[in-house]
RODO-659744 format. One record per residue (C-alpha): residue number from 0; residue in one letter; y, z, x. Coordinates in steps of 0.02 Angstrom, whole numbers, plus 50000, padded with zeros to 5 digits. Last residue first. Example, Ala and Ser with C-alpha at 12.3 -4.5 7.8 and 13.67 -1.06 7.14 Angstrom:
// residues 2
(site 1 "S" (49947 50357 50684))
(site 0 "A" (49775 50390 50615))
// end
This chain:
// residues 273
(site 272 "X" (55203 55595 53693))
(site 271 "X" (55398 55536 53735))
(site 270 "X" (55536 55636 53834))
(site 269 "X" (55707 55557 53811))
(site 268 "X" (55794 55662 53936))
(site 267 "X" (55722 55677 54109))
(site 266 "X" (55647 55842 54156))
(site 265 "X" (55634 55849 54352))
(site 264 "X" (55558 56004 54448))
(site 263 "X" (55407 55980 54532))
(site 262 "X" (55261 55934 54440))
(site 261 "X" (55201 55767 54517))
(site 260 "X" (55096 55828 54642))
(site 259 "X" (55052 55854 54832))
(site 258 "X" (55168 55981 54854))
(site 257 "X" (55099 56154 54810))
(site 256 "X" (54909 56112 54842))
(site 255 "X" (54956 56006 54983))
(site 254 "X" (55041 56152 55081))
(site 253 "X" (54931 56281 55036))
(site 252 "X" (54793 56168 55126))
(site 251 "X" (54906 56187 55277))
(site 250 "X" (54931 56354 55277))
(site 249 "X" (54716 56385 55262))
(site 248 "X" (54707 56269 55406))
(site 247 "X" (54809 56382 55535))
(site 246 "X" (54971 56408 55626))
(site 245 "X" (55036 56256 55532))
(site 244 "X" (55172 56131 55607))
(site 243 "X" (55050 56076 55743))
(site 242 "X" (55137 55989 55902))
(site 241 "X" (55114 56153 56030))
(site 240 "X" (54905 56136 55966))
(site 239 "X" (54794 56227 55860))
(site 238 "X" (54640 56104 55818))
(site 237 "X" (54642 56066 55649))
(site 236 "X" (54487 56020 55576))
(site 235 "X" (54434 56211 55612))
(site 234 "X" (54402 56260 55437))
(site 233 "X" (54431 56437 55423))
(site 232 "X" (54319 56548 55321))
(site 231 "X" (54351 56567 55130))
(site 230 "X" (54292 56776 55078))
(site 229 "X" (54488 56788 55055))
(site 228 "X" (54496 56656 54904))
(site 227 "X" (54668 56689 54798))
(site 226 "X" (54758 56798 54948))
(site 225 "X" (54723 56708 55085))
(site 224 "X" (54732 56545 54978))
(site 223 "X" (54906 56572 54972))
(site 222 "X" (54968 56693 54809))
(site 221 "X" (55129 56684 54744))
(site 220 "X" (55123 56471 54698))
(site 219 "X" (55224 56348 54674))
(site 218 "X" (55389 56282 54567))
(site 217 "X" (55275 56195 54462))
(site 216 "X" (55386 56104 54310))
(site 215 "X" (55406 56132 54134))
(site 214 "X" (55449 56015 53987))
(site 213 "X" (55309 55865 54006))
(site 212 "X" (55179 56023 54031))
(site 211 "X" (55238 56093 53854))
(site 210 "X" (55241 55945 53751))
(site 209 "X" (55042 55905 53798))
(site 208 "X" (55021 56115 53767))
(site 207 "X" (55077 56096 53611))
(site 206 "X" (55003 55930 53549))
(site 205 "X" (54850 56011 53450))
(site 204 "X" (54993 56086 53311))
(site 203 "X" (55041 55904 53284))
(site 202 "X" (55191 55809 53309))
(site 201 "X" (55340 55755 53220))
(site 200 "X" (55533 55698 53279))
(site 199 "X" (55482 55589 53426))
(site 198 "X" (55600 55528 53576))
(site 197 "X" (55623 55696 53621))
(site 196 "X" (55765 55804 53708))
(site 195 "X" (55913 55739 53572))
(site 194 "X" (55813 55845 53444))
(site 193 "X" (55816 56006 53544))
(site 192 "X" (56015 56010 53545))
(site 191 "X" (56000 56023 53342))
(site 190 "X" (56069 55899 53242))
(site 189 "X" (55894 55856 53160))
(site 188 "X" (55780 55974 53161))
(site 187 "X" (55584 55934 53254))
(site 186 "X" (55445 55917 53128))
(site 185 "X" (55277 56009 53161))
(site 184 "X" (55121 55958 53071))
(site 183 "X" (54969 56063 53092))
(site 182 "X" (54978 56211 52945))
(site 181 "X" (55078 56137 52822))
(site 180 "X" (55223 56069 52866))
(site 179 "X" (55325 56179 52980))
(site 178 "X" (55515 56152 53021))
(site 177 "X" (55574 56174 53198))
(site 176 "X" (55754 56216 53270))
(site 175 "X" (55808 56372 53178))
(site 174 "X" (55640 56405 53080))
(site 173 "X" (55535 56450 53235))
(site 172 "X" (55356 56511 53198))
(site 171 "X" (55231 56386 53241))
(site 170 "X" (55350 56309 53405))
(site 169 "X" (55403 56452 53481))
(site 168 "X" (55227 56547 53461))
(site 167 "X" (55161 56395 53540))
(site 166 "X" (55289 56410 53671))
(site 165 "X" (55263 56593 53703))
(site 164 "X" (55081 56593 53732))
(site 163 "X" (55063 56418 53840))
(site 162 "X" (55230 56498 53946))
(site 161 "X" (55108 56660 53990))
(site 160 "X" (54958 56559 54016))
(site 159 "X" (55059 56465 54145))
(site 158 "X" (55119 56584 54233))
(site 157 "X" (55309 56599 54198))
(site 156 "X" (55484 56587 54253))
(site 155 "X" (55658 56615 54155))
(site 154 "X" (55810 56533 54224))
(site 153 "X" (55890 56503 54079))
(site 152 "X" (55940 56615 53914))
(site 151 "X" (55934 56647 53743))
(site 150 "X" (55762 56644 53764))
(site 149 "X" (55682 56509 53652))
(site 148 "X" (55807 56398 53642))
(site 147 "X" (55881 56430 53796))
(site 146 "X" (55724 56395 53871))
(site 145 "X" (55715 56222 53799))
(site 144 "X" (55868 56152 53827))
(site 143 "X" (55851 56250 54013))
(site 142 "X" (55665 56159 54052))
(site 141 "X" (55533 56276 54059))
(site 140 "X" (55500 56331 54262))
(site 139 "X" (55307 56364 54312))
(site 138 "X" (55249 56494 54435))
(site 137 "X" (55051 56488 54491))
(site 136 "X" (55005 56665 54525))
(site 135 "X" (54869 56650 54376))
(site 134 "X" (54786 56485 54417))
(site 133 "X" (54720 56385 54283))
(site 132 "X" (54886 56273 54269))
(site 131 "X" (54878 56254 54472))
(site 130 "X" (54685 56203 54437))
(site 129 "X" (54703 56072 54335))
(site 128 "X" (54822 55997 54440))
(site 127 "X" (54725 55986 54612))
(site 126 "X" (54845 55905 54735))
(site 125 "X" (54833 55733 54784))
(site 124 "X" (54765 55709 54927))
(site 123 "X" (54859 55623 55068))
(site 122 "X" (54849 55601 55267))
(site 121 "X" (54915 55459 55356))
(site 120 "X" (55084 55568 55447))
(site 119 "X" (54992 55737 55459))
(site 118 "X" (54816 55661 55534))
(site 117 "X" (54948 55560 55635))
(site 116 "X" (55040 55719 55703))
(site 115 "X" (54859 55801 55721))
(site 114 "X" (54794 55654 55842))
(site 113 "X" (54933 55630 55944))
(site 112 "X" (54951 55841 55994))
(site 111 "X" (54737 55824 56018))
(site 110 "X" (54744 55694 56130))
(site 109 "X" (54874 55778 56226))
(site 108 "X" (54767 55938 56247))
(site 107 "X" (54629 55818 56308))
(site 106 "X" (54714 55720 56420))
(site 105 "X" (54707 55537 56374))
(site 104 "X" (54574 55445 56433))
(site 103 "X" (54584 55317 56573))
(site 102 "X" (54610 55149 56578))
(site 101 "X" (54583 54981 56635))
(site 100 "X" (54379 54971 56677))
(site 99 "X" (54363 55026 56507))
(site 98 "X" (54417 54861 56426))
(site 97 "X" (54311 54737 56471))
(site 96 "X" (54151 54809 56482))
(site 95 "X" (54123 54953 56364))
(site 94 "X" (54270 54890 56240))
(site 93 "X" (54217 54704 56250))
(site 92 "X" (54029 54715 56225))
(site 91 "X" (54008 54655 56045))
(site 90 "X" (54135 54513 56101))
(site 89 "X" (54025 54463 56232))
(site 88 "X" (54147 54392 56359))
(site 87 "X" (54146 54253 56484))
(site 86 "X" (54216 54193 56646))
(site 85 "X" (54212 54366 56727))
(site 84 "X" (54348 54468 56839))
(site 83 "X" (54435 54542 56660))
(site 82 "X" (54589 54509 56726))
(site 81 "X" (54556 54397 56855))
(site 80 "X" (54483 54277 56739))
(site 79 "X" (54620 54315 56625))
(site 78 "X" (54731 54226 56759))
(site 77 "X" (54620 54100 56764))
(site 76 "X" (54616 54039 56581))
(site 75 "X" (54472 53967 56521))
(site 74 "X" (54385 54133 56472))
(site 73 "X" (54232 54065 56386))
(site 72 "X" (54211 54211 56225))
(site 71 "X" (54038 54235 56161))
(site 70 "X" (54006 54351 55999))
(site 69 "X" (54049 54226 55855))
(site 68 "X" (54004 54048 55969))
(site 67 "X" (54079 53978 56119))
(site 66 "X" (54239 54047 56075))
(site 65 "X" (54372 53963 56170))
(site 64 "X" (54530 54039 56256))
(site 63 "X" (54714 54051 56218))
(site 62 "X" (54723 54111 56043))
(site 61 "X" (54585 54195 56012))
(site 60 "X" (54596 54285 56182))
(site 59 "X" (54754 54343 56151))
(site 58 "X" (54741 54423 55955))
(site 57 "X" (54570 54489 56033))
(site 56 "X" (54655 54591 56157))
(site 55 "X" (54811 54666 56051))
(site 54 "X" (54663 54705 55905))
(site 53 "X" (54563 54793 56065))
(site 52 "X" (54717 54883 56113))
(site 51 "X" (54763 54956 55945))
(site 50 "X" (54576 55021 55918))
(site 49 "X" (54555 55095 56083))
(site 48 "X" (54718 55215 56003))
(site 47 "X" (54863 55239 56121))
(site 46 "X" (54972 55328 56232))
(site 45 "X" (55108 55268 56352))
(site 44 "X" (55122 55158 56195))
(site 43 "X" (55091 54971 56221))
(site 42 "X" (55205 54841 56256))
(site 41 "X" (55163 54660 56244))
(site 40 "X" (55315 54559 56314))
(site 39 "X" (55185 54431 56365))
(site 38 "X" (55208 54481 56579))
(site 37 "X" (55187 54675 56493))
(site 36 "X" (55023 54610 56413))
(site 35 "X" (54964 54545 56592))
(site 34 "X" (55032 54689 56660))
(site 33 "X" (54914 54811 56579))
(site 32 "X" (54772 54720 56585))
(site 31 "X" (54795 54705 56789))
(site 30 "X" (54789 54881 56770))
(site 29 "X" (54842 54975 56936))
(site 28 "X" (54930 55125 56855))
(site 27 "X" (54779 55142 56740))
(site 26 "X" (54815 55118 56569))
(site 25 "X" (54821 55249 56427))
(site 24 "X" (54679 55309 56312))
(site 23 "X" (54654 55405 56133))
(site 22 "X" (54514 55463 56044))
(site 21 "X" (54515 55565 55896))
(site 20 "X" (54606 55471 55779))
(site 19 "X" (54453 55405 55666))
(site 18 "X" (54350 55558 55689))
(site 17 "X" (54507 55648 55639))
(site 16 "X" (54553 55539 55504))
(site 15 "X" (54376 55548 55426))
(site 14 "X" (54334 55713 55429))
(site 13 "X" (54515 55759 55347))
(site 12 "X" (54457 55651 55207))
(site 11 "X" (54290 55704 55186))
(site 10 "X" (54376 55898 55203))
(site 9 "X" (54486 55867 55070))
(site 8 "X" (54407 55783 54916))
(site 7 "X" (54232 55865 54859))
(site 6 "X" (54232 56025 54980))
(site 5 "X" (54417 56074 54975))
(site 4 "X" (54427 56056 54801))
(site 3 "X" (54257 56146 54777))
(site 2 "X" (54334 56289 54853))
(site 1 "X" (54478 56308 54796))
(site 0 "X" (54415 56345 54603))
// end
């Protein structure tokens, strides 16, 4: 079930940030670049992204020099004259030319501190929900109204199978809160504590499990993926560094199965289907 999660919507993303976040520079102590952007109260990181300085660059030169066409820039300006020690600049070419002559790359373990804390700040999948029902160590929590109800008693927690089989048995053979009509339509009792819960006061057999996952809540999982897939090899997108919160790639993909969803625990009142 992990597996093609990872393949179809994780790893493309995780590609992508860290071939977009892998490189990083910082200026030369001697950068005339440098203090030129300082001189315009332009302040970059000690670190940075080619990508940030090249936007700063381009935001200057289109506003204080003239484009001869698209891809050719005529520096009018002395001063970036002697910055970039040419009169004009081929826009396709500024990075290679222009701009690597003023710094230097990161160092490598550095590079790779930046570029996992911004992987962790811009990345996002949403968790696989189908799956956390199908799951067997998944834990769910039923709402206390409801749990009472059936249990005499709160706190209870369930796979989801197991909750599936006790609710519908709840709700197809309860007399005290429920009242059967034939063999599909359930009505909810009136003056019962379950009837201020819903906004609706019938519903059909086939709804069960629709009721069910609007009354319970994920509260995570007892196996990792160590446990639920142990033939899965490491991914090595995340290169172990003094700055990475998980000691490997299998922690963090627990992470955004358990947390990247909407089931944690809130039941508001007034439920509707």
């Amino acid at each position: 079930m992990y597996v093609n999660f990872i393949r179809a919507e994780l790893l493309p993303q995780l590609i992508s940030l860290a071939s977009k976040y892998a490189v990083w520079w910082t200026f030369k102590p001697d950068s005339l670049l440098k203090s030129y952007l300082n001189d315009r109260e332009i302040y970059m990181e000690k670190y940075f992204r080619p990508d940030e300085l090249l936007e700063q660059v381009l935001n200057i030169l289109k506003n204080s020099t003239q484009f001869s066409n698209n891809s050719v820039i005529v520096l009018n300006d002395e001063e970036l004259q002697r910055v970039f020690n040419t009169y004009f600049i081929h826009v396709p070419d500024l990075i290679q030319e222009n701009l690597l002559p003023h710094i230097v790359p990161a160092p490598e373990e550095i590079s790779h501190c930046l570029q996992d804390k911004i992987m962790t700040d811009n990345f996002y999948v949403t968790s696989p929900v189908d799956i956390i029902y199908k799951d067997p160590s998944s834990v769910f929590w039923l709402t206390p109204v409801v749990d009472f109800a059936i249990n005499k008693s709160t706190g209870n927690v369930n796979s989801w199978s197991k909750l599936l089989s006790v609710f519908t048995e709840f709700c197809t053979t309860n007399n005290e809160f429920l009242t059967r009509h034939g063999d599909t339509i359930l009505e909810i009792r009136e003056n019962t504590f379950l009837n201020d819960l819903f906004d609706f006061k019938f519903f059909h057999i086939s709804q069960i499990e629709t009721i069910l996952k609007s009354i319970t809540k994920f509260l995570g999982r007892k196996n990792g993926l160590n446990q639920s897939c142990p033939l899965l090899k490491h991914i090595s997108m995340y290169k172990q560094s003094s700055c990475n919160k998980f000691t490997d790639v299998l922690m963090f993909i627990d992470d955004v199965v358990n947390n990247n969803n909407n089931l944690m625990p809130y039941v508001p009142l007034g439920l509707h289907i």
